[in-house]
Backbone as JSON, one array per atom type, in Angstrom:
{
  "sequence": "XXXXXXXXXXXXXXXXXXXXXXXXXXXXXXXXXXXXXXXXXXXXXXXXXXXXXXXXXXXXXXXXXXXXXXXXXXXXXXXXX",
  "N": [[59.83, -11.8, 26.36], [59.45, -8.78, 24.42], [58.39, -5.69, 25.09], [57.13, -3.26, 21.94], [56.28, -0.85, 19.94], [54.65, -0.28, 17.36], [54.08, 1.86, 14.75], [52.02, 2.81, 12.08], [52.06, 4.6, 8.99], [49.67, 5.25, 7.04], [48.55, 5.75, 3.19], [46.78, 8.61, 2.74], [45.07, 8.23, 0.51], [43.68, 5.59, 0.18], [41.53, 3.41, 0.19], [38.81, 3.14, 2.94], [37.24, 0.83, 3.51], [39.42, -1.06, 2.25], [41.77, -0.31, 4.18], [40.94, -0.8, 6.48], [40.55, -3.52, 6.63], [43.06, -4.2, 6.14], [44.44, -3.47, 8.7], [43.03, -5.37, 10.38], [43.87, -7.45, 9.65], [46.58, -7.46, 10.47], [45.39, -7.09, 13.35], [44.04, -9.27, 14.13], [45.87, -11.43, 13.64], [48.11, -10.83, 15.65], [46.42, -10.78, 18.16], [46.76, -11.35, 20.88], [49.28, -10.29, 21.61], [48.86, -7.23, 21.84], [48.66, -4.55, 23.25], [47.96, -2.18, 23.46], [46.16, -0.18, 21.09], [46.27, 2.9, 19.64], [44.23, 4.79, 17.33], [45.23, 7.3, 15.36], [44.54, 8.58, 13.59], [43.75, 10.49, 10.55], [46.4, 12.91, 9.62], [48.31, 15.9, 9.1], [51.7, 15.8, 7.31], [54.51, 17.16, 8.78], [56.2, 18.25, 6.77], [57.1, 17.51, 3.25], [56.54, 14.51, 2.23], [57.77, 13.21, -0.5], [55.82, 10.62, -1.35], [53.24, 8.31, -2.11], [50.77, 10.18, -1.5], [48.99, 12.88, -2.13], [48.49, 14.93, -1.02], [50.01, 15.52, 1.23], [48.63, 14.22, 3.5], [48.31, 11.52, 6.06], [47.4, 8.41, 6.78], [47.63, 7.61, 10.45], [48.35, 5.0, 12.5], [48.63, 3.67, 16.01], [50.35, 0.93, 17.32], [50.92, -0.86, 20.78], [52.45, -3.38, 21.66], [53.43, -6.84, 22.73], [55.9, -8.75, 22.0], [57.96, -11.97, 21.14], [60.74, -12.81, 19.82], [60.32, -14.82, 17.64], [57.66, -13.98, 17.14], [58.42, -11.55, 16.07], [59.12, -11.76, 13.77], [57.62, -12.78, 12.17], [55.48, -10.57, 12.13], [57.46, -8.43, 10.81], [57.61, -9.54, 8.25], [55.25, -9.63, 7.67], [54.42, -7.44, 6.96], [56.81, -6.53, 5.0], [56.52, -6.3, 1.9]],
  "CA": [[59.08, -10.92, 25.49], [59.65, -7.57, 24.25], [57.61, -4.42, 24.4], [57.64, -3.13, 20.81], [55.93, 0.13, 19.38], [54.56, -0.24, 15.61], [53.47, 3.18, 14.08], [52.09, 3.07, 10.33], [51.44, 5.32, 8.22], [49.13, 4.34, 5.49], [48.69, 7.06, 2.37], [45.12, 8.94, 2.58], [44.21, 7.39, -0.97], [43.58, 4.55, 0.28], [39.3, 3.34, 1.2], [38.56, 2.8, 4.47], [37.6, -0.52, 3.43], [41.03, -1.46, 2.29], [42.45, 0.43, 5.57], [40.4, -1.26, 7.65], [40.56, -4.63, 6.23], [44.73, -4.51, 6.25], [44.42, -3.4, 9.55], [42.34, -6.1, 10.68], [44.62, -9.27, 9.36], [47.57, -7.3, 11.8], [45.0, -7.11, 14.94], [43.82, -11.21, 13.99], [47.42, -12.39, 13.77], [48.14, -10.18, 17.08], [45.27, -10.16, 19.19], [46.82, -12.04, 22.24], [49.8, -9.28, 21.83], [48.44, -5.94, 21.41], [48.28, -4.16, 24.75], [46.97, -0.88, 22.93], [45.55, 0.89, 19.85], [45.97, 4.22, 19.16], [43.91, 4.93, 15.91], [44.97, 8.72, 15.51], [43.5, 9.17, 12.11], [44.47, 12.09, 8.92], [47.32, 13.96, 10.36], [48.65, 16.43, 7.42], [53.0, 15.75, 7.83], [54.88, 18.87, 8.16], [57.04, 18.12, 5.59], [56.86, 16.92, 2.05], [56.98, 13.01, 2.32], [57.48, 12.38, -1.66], [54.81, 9.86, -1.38], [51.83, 8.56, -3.08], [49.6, 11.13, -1.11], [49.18, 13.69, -3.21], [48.22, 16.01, -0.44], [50.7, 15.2, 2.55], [48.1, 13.63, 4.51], [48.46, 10.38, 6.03], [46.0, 7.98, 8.22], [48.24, 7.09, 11.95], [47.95, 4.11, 13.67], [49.94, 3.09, 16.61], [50.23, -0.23, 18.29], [51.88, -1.1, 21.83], [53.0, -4.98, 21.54], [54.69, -7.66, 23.81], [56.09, -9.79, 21.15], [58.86, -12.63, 21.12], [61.32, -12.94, 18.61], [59.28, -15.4, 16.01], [56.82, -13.16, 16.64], [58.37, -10.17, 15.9], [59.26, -12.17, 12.64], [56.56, -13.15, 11.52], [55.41, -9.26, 11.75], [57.99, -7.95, 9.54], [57.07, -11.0, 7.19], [53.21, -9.63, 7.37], [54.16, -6.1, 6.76], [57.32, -6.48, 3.72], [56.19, -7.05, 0.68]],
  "C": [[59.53, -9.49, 25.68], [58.73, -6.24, 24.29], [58.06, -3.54, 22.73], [56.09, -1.91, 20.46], [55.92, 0.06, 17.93], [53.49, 1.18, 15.14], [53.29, 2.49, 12.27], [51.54, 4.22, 10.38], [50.96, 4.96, 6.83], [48.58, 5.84, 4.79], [46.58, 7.41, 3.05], [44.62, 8.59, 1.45], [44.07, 6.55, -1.13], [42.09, 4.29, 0.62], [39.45, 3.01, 2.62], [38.09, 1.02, 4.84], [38.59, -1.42, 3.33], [41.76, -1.43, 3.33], [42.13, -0.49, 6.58], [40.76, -2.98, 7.76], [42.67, -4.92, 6.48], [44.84, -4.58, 7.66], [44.03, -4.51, 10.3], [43.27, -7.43, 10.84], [45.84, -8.74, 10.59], [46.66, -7.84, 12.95], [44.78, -8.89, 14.81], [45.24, -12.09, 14.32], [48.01, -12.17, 15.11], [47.54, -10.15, 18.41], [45.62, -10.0, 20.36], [47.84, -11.03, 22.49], [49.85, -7.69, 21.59], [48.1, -5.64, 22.9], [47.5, -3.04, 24.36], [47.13, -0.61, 22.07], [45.33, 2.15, 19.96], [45.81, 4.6, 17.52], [44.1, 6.61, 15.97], [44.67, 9.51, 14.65], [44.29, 10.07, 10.92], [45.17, 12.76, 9.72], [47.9, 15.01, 9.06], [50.55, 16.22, 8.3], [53.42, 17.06, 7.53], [55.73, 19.73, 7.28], [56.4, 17.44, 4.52], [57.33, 14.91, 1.99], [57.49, 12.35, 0.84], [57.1, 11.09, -2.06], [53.6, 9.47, -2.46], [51.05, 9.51, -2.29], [50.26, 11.64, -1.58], [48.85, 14.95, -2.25], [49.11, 16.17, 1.48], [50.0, 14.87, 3.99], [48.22, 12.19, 4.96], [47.48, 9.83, 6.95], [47.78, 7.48, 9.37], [47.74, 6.06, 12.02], [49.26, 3.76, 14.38], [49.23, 1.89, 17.37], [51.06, -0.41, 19.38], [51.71, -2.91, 21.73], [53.66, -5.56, 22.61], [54.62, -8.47, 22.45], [57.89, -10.36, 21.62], [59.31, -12.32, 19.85], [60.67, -13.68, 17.6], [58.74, -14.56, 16.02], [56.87, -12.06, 15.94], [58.9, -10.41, 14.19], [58.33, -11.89, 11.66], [55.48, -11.67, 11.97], [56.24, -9.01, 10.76], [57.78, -9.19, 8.33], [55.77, -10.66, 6.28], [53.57, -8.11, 6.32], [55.42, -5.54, 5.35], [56.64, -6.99, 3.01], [57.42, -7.13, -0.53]]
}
């Protein structure tokens, strides 16, 4: 197994229900490999992201992981669309 670092950034025009709920199916599929959560919330970027936020804010989250290779599959699997 690998230690593995997953940062998102999800737009701020998104609900907190939605947010939370996306969030959620990662930590469920993960649980057993998630060593830590850092939720670090609205950050404004200090650049122009040409994004859907319309105001260069974004929500953070970081995850610290041990994942295997399937696993680390079947992440990028969860998270392309």
């Amino acid at each position: 197994m690998q230690k593995y670092e997953l940062v998102l950034l999800l737009s701020s025009q998104v609900q907190e229900s939605e947010r939370t709920s996306f969030l959620s199916k990662i930590e469920n599929t993960f649980k057993d490999n998630i060593i830590q959560k850092d939720d670090i919330g609205l950050k404004e970027t200090a650049y122009d992201v040409n994004w859907k936020s319309v105001n260069n804010m974004l929500y953070y989250v970081s995850y610290y992981m041990n994942l295997d290779n399937t696993q680390l599959e079947e992440l990028k699997k969860n998270l392309l669309y």
